[in-house]
C-alpha positions as CSV (number, residue, x, y, z in Angstrom):
1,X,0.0,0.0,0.0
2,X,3.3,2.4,0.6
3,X,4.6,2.1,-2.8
4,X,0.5,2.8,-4.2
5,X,0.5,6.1,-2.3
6,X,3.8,6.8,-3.5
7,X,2.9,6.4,-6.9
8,X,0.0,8.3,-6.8
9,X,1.8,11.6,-4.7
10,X,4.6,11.2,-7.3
11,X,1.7,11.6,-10.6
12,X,-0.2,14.0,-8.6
13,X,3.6,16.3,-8.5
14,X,4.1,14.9,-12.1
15,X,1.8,17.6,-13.3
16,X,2.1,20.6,-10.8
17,X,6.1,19.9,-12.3
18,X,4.5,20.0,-16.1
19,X,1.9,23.1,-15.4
20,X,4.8,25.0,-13.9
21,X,6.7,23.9,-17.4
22,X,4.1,25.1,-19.6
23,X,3.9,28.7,-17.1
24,X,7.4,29.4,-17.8
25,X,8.2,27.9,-21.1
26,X,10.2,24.9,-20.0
27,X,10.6,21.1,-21.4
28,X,8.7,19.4,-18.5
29,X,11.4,16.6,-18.4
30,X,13.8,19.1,-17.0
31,X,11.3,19.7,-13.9
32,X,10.8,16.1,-13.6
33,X,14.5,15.1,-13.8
34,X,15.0,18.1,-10.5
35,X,11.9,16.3,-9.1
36,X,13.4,13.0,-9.3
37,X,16.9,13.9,-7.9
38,X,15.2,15.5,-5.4
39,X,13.4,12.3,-4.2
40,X,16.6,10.9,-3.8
41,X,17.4,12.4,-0.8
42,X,13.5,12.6,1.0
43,X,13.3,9.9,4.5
44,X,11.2,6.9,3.5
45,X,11.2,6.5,0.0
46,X,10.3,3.2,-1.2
47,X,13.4,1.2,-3.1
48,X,11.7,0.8,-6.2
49,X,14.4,-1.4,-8.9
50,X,13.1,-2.4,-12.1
51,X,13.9,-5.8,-13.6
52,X,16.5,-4.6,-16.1
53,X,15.5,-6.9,-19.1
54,X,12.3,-4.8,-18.8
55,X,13.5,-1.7,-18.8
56,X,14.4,-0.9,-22.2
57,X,10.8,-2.9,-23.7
58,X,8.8,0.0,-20.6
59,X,10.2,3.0,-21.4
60,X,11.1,2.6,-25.2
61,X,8.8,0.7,-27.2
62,X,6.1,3.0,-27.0
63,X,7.6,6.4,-26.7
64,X,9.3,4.9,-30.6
65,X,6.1,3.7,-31.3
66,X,4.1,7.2,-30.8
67,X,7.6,8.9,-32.3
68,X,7.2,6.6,-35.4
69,X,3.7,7.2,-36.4
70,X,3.8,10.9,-36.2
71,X,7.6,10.9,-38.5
72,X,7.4,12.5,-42.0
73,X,8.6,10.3,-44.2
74,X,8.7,13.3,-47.0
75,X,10.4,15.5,-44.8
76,X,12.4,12.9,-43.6
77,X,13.7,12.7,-47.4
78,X,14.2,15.8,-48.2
79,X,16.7,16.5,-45.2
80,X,18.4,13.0,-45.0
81,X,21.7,14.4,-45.0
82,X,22.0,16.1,-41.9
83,X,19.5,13.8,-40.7
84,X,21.8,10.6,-41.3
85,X,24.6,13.0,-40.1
86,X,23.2,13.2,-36.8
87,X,21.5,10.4,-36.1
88,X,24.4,8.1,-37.0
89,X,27.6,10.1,-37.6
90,X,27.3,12.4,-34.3
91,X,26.5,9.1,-32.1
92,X,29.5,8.0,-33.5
93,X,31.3,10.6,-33.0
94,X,30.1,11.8,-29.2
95,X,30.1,7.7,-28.4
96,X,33.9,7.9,-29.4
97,X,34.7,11.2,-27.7
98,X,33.1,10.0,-24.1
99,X,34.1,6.3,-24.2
100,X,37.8,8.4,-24.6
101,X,37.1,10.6,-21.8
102,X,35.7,7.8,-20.1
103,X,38.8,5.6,-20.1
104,X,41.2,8.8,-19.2
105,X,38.9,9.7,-15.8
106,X,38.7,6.0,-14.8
107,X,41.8,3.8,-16.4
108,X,39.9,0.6,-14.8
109,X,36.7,0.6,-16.6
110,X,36.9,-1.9,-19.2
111,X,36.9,-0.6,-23.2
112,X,33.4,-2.2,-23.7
113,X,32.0,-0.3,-20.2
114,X,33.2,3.0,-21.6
115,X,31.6,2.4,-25.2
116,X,28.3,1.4,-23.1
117,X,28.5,4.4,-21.6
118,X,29.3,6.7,-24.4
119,X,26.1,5.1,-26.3
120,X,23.8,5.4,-23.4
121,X,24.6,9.7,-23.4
122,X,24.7,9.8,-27.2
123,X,21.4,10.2,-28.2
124,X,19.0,13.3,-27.8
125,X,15.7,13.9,-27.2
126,X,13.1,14.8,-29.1
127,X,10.6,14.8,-26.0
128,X,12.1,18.0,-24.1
129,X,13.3,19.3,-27.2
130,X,9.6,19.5,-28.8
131,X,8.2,20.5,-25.4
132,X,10.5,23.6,-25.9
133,X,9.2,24.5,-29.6
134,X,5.7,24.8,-28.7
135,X,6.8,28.0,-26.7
136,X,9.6,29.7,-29.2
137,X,9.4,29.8,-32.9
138,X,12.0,27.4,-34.7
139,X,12.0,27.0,-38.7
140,X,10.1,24.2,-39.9
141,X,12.9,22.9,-41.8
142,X,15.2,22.7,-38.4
143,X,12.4,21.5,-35.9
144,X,12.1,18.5,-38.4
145,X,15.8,17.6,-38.6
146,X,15.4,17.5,-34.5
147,X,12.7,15.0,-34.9
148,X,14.0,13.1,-37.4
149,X,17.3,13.0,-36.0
150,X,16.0,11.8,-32.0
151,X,14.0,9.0,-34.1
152,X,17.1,7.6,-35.8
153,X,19.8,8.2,-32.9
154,X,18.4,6.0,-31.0
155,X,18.5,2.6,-33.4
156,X,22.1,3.9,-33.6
157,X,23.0,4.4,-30.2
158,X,21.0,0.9,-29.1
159,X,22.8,-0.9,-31.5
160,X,26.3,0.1,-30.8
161,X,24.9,-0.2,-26.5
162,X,23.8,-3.6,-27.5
163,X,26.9,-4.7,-28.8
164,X,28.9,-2.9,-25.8
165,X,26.7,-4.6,-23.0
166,X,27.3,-7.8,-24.4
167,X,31.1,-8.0,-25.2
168,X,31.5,-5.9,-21.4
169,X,29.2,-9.0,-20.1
170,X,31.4,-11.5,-21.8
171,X,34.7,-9.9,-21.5
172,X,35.1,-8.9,-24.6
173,X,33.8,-10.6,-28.4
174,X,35.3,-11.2,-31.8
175,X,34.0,-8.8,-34.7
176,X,34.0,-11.5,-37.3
177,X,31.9,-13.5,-35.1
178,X,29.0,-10.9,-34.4
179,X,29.2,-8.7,-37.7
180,X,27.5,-11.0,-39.9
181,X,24.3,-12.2,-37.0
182,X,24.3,-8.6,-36.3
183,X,23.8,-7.0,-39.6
184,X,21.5,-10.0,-40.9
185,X,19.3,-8.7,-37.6
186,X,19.6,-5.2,-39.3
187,X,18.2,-6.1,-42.6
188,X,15.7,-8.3,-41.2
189,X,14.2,-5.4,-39.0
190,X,14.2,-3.2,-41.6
191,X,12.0,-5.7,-43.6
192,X,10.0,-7.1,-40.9
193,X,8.7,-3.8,-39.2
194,X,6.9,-2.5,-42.7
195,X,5.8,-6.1,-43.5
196,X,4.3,-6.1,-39.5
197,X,3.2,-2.7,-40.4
198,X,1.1,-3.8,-43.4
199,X,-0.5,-7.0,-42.1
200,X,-1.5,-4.7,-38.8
201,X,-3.5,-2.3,-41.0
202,X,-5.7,-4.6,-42.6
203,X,-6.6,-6.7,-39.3
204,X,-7.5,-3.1,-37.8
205,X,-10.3,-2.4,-40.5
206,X,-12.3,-5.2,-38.6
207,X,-11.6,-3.9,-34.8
208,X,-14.3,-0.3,-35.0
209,X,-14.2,-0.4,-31.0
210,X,-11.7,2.4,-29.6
211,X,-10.7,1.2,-26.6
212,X,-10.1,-2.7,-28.2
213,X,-8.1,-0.6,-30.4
214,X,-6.1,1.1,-28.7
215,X,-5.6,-1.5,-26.5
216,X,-4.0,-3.7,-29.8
217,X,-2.1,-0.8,-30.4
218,X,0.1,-1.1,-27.0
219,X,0.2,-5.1,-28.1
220,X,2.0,-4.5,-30.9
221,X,4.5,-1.9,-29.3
222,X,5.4,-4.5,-26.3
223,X,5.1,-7.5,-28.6
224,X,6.9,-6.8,-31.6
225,X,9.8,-5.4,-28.8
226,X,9.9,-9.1,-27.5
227,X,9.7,-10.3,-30.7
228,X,12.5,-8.9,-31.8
229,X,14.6,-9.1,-29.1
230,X,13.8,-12.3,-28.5
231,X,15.1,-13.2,-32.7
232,X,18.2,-10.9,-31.9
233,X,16.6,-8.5,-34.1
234,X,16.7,-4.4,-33.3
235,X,13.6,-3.9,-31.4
236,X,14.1,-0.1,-32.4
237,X,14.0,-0.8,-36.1
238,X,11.4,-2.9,-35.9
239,X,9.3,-0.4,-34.1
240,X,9.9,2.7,-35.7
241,X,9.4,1.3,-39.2
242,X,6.2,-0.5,-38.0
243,X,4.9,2.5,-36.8
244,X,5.8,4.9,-39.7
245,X,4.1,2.3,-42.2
246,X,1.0,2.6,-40.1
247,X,0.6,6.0,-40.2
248,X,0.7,5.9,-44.1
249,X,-1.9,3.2,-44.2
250,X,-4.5,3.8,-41.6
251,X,-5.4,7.1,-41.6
252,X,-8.3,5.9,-44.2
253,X,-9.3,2.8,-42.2
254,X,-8.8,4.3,-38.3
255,X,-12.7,5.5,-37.2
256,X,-12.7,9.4,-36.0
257,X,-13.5,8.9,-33.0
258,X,-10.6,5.9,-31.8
259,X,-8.4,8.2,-33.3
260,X,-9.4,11.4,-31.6
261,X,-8.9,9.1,-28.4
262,X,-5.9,7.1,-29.2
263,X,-4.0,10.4,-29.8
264,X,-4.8,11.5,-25.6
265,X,-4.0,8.6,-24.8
266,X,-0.6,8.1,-26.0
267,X,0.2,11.9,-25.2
268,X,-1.1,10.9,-21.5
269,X,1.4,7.3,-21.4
270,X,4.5,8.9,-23.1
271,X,4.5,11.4,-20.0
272,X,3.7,9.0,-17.5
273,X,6.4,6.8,-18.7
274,X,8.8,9.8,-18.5
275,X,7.4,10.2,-14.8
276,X,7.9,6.8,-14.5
277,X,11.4,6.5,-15.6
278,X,12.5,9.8,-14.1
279,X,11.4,8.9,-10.8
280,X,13.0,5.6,-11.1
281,X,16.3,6.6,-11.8
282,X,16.3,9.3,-9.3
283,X,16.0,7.3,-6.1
284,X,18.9,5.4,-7.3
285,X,21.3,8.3,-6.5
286,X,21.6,8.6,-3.0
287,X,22.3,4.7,-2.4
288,X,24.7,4.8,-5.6
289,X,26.3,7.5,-3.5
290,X,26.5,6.2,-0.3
291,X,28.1,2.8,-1.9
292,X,30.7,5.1,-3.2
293,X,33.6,6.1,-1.0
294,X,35.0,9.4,-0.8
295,X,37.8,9.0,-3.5
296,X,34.9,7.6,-5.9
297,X,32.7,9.9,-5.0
298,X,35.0,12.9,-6.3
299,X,35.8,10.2,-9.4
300,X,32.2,9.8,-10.6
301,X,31.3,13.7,-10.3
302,X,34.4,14.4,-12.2
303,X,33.4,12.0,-14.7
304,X,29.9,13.5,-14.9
305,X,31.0,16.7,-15.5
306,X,33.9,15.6,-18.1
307,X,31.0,13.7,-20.3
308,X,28.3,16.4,-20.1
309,X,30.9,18.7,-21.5
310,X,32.0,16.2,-23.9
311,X,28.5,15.7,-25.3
312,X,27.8,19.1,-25.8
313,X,31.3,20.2,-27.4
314,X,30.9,17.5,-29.9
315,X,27.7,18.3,-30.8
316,X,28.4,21.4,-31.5
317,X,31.5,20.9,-32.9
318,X,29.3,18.2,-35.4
319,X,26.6,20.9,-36.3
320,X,28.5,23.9,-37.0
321,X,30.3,22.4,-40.4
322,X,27.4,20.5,-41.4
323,X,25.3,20.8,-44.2
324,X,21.9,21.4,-41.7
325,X,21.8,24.8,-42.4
326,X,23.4,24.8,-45.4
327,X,20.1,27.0,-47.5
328,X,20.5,30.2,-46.0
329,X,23.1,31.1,-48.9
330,X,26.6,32.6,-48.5
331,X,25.8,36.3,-47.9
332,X,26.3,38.2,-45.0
333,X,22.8,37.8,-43.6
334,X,22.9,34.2,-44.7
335,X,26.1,33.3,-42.5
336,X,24.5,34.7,-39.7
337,X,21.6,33.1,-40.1
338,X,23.9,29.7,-40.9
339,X,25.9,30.3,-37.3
340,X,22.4,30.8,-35.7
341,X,20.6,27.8,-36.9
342,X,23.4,25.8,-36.3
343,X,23.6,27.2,-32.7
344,X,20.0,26.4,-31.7
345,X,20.5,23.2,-33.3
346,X,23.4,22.3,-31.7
347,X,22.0,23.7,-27.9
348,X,19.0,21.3,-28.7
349,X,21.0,18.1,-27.6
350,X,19.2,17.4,-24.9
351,X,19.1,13.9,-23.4
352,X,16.1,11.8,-21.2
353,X,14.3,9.3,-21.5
354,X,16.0,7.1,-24.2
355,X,19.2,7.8,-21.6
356,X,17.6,7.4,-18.5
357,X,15.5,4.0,-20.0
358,X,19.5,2.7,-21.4
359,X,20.9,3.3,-17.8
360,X,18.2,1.4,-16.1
361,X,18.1,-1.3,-18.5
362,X,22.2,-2.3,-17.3
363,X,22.8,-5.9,-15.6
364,X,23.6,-5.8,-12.0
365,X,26.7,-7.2,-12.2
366,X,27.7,-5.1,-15.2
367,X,31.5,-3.5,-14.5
368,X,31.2,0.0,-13.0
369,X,27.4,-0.3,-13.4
370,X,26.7,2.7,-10.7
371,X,29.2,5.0,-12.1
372,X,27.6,4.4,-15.3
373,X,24.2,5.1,-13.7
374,X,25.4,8.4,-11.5
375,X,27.0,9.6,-14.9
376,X,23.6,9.2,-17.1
377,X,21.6,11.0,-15.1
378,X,23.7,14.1,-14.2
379,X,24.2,14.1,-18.0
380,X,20.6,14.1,-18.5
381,X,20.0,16.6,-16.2
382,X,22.6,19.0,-17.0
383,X,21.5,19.1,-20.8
384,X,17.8,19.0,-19.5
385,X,18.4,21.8,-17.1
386,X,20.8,24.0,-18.6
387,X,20.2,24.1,-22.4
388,X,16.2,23.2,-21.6
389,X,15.6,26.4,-19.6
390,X,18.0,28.3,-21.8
391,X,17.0,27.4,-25.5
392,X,14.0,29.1,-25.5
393,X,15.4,32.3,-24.9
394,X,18.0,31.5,-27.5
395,X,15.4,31.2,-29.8
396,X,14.0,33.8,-29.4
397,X,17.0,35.9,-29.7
398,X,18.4,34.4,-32.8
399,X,15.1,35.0,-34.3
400,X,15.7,32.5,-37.7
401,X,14.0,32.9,-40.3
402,X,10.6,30.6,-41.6
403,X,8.4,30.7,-44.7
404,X,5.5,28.5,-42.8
405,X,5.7,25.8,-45.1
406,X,3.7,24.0,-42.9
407,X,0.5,26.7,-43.0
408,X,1.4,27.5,-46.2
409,X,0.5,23.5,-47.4
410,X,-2.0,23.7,-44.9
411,X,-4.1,26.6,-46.2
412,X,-4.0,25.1,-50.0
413,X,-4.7,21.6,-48.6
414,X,-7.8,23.5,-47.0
415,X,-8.4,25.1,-49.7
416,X,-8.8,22.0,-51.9
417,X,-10.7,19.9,-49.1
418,X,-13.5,22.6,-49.0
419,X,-13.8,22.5,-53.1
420,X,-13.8,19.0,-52.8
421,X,-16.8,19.0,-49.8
422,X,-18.2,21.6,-52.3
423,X,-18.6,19.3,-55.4
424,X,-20.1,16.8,-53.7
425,X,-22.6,19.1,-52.5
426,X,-23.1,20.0,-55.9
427,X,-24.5,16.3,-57.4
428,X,-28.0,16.1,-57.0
429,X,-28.5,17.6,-53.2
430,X,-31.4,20.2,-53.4
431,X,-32.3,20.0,-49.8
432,X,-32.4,23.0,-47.7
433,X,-29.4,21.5,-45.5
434,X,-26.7,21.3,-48.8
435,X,-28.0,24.6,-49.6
436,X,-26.7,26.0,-46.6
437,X,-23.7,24.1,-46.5
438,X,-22.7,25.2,-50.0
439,X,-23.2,29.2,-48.8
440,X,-20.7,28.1,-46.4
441,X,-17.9,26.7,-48.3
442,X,-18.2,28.9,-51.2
443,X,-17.8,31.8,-48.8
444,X,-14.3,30.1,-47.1
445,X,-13.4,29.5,-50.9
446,X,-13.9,32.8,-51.9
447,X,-11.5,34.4,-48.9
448,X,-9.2,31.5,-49.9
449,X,-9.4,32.9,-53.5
450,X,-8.7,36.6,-52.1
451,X,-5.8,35.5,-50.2
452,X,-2.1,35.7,-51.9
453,X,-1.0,32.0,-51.7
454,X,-4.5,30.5,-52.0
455,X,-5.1,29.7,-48.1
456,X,-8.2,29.0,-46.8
457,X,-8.9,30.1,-43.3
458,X,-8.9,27.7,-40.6
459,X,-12.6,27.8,-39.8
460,X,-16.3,28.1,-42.3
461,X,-17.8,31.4,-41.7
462,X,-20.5,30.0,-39.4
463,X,-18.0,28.0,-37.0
464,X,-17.7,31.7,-34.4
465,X,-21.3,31.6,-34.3
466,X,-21.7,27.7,-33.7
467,X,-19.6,27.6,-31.1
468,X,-21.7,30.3,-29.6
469,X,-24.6,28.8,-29.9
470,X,-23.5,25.2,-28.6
471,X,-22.3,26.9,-25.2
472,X,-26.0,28.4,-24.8
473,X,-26.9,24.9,-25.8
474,X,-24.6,23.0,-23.4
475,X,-25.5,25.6,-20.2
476,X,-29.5,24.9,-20.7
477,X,-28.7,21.2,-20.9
478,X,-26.7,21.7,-17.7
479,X,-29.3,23.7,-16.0
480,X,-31.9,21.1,-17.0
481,X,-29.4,18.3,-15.1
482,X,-29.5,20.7,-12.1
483,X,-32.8,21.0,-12.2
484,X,-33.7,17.8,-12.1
485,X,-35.4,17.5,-15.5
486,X,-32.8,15.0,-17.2
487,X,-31.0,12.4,-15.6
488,X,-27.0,12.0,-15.7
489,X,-27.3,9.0,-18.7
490,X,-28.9,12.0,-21.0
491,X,-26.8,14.5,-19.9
492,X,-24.2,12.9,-20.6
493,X,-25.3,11.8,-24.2
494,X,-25.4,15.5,-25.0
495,X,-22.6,16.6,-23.3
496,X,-20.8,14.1,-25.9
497,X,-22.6,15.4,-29.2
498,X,-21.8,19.1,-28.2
499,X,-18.1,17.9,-27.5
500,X,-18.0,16.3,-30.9
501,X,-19.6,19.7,-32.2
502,X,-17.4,22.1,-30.7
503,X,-14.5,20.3,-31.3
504,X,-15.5,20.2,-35.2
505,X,-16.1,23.9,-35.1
506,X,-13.0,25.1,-33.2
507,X,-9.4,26.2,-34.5
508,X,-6.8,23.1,-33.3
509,X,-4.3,25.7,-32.0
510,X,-7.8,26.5,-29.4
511,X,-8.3,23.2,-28.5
C-alpha cells in the first residue's frame, strides 16, 4: 500500500512539475529530472528497482512507437543528409569522444563499459526538445531535422549499446563473429517492421471499437519489442518502421473517434512513462552514493561533469560544419543566419528518457554499473536543465528565419478539401441543409481565392457563431441536469454530441 501512495503523490507532483513547465516555457522533463533527484534524498522512499530486461521494452517501445507514427517520411527525405549526419555520424562521433574521456577519468573501466557508456549519453531527445518548440518559434525545416534525427539516434545508439553490454558482459567478443548475425538482424528489422506494419493495417479495419483498439495498439508496441529481441533483431527498427508504415496506411481505415482518443492517450502514457522513468532513476542516487567512497565519489562527479561537457562540445562541434543549415546562402545575412541555426540546433541536444531507459536497462553485475548510472543521469540533467531552460530564450534571440511551409500547405490543402466538400454538395442535393452548407464553403473558398498563396482560413464562416450557440446549448442542458429535469445518462449523451460539435467547429491551436 506504501509504494501505491507513492505512486499516486509522485503523478499528482508529475503535473504541478509540467503546469509549472508550460507557465514558464520549460521542457517538463527538465522539472521532472529536479523532481526525481530531489526524491533521492526525502526519508522513506520506497526502493523501487526495475527488472532490467524490462526496462528498455517500458520505457522505449512506445515512446518509438508514438515517435514513429507521427515521423514525416517526406520530410524525412528531403533533409536525409544532416539527418543521417546526426543520427548516426554524431552518435558515433560523441560515443567515441566519451568512451575516450571515459577511459582517461577512470583507467579501470573496461573498453566495452566505456563504449556502453558513451552510447547510453549519445542520443538526444526529441521529448524535451519538442516541449521547448511549442513555446519559441523554430523554422520548420530545423524543428524537423530534431525529430528526425531523435527517431534515428536511437536505433544507432541501441545498437552500438547492445553490442557494448554484451562483449563488457562476456569480456570482450570477436568482430568477425558478431558482424555478420548482427547486420542480418539489421536487414531483417528493416524488412519485418513495414511487413508487420502492413499485415497490422488490414486486421485493424475489422476492430471499429476504440478502446479494443487502442488496447491492440500497445500489443503491438510490447510484442513486436519481445519479438525482436527475442530473434536478436533491433527492437528499435522494428518499431519505428512498424509505426511509420502505419501512419501511411490507416489514416483511411482508423474511425474518428478511436483516433481522436488514441491520440490522448498516447500523449497521456508517453509522460507517464517519463514520470515513471525519471522517478525511477532518481532514487537510485543517493544509495549509488553512499556505496561510493569518498575517493569515488569525487571520481564519478568528475566524470559526470567531463561527459556532459564532452557531449555538448561535440555536438556542436558536429553541427557547425554540417550541411543542416546549409540553404541560408553565402551572404552576409545568410552566414549569420547559418551560425544561428546551427547554434540552436546544436543547444537542442538534450538527453532523457532514451538515456535514463538505457541506464536502467544495465545488468547488476555489469562492471562499473553505478558509475555508469550516476554519470547518465547528471548528463541528463545537466542538458535538461541548462540548455532546456536556456534554449528558448535563445530562440527567441536568434530570431531564424521561416516561410511557414507547414500553413502555407495547410491553407491550399484546406483550400482543396472545402472545393472538394463543395462538389459533392453540388451532385443532385437540393435540400435546404446542402443549400446552406454550399453558402458556407463557397464563402471560405472565396477568402481562400482573395488570399495571396490561396489559403483557406482555418474555420467556415459560421464556426464563431456555432460555437456560440452550442455553449448556450450545453449551459441549458446543464441547468436542465440541475434541475432535475434529465438524468445524468442523458446528460451525458449530450454533453458528448456538443463535444464532438465544438470540437468540429473550433481552431486546433484553441483546443
Amino acid at each position: 500500500m506504501l509504494i501505491f501512495e507513492w505512486v499516486v503523490g509522485v503523478l499528482f507532483g508529475a503535473v504541478l512539475l509540467s503546469a509549472l513547465a508550460r507557465r514558464v516555457g520549460a521542457p517538463y522533463p527538465a522539472l521532472l529530472a529536479l523532481g526525481g533527484i530531489g526524491l533521492a534524498f526525502v526519508p522513506g522512499v520506497p526502493d523501487l528497482r526495475l527488472d532490467p530486461q524490462f526496462a528498455l521494452a517500458l520505457f522505449l517501445a512506445p515512446v518509438l512507437l508514438d515517435a514513429g507514427y507521427d515521423a514525416s517520411v517526406r520530410d524525412m527525405r528531403a533533409n536525409w543528409r544532416p539527418v543521417l549526419g546526426l543520427a548516426v555520424g554524431a552518435v558515433a562521433a560523441t560515443t567515441l569522444a566519451v568512451a575516450t574521456v571515459a577511459r582517461l577519468v577512470v583507467p579501470d573501466m573496461p573498453l566495452a563499459a566505456c563504449v556502453a557508456l558513451g552510447a547510453v549519453v549519445a542520443p538526444p531527445d526529441a521529448v524535451a526538445a519538442l516541449a521547448v518548440l511549442r513555446h519559441a518559434p523554430m523554422p520548420h525545416r530545423l524543428a524537423t531535422i530534431l525529430r528526425a534525427e531523435s527517431l534515428l539516434n536511437d536505433a544507432a545508439s541501441l545498437l552500438i549499446y547492445r553490442l557494448a553490454v554484451g562483449a563488457a558482459m562476456a569480456g570482450g567478443f570477436s568482430a568477425s563473429e558478431v558482424a555478420p548475425t548482427f547486420l542480418l538482424g539489421v536487414v531483417a528489422s528493416l524488412a519485418a517492421g513495414p511487413a508487420l506494419g502492413l499485415l497490422s493495417v488490414a486486421l485493424m479495419r475489422r476492430v471499429r471499437d476504440p478502446a479494443s483498439a487502442i488496447v491492440l495498439q500497445f500489443v503491438a508496441a510490447f510484442g513486436l519489442w519481445l519479438a525482436a529481441e527475442r530473434l536478436e533483431m533491433s527492437g528499435v527498427l522494428v518499431v519505428v518502421t512498424y509505426a511509420m508504415t502505419v501512419a501511411r496506411h490507416a489514416p483511411g481505415v482508423t474511425p474518428p473517434r478511436a483516433r481522436v482518443i488514441s491520440y490522448a492517450v498516447w500523449d497521456t502514457t508517453v509522460f507517464v512513462l517519463n514520470v515513471l522513468a525519471f522517478v525511477l532513476i532518481g532514487i537510485q542516487i543517493d544509495p549509488i552514493l553512499g556505496r561510493l567512497s569518498g575517493a569515488d565519489q569525487w571520481q564519478a562527479v568528475l566524470l559526470a561533469a567531463a561527459t556532459y561537457a564532452t557531449v555538448t562540445l561535440v555536438r556542436f562541434a558536429w553541427v557547425l560544419p554540417t550541411t543542416a543549415t546549409h540553404n541560408f546562402g553565402l551572404s552576409e545575412a545568410g552566414i549569420r543566419a547559418r551560425l544561428g541555426a546551427g547554434t540552436a540546433v546544436g543547444w537542442a541536444g538534450m538527453r532523457g528518457i532514451v538515456t535514463v531507459a538505457a541506464a536502467l536497462a544495465l545488468p547488476g553485475e555489469f562492471p562499473h554499473r553505478d558509475l555508469v548510472v550516476f554519470t547518465a543521469f547528471c548528463v541528463v540533467l545537466g542538458t535538461l536543465v541548462v540548455q532546456g531552460l536556456t534554449l528558448s530564450p535563445l530562440l527567441n534571440r536568434l530570431r531564424l528565419p521561416d516561410d511557414d511551409p507547414v500553413g502555407r500547405e495547410a491553407g491550399r490543402a484546406r483550400a482543396a478539401a472545402y472545393q472538394a466538400a463543395l462538389d459533392s454538395l453540388a451532385a443532385g442535393a437540393d435540400e435546404p441543409q446542402a443549400d446552406a452548407l454550399r453558402a458556407e464553403f463557397r464563402a471560405a473558398l472565396a477568402e481562400a481565392e482573395a488570399h495571396d498563396e490561396g489559403r483557406a482560413p482555418e474555420t467556415l464562416p459560421t464556426d464563431a457563431a456555432r460555437r456560440r450557440a452550442i455553449a448556450a446549448a450545453r449551459d441549458a442542458v446543464l441547468d436542465l441536469r440541475r434541475r432535475g429535469r434529465i438524468g445524468d445518462d442523458a446528460y451525458y449523451l449530450l454533453e458528448e454530441e456538443f463535444d464532438w460539435a465544438e470540437l468540429n467547429a473550433t481552431p486546433r491551436g484553441e483546443t
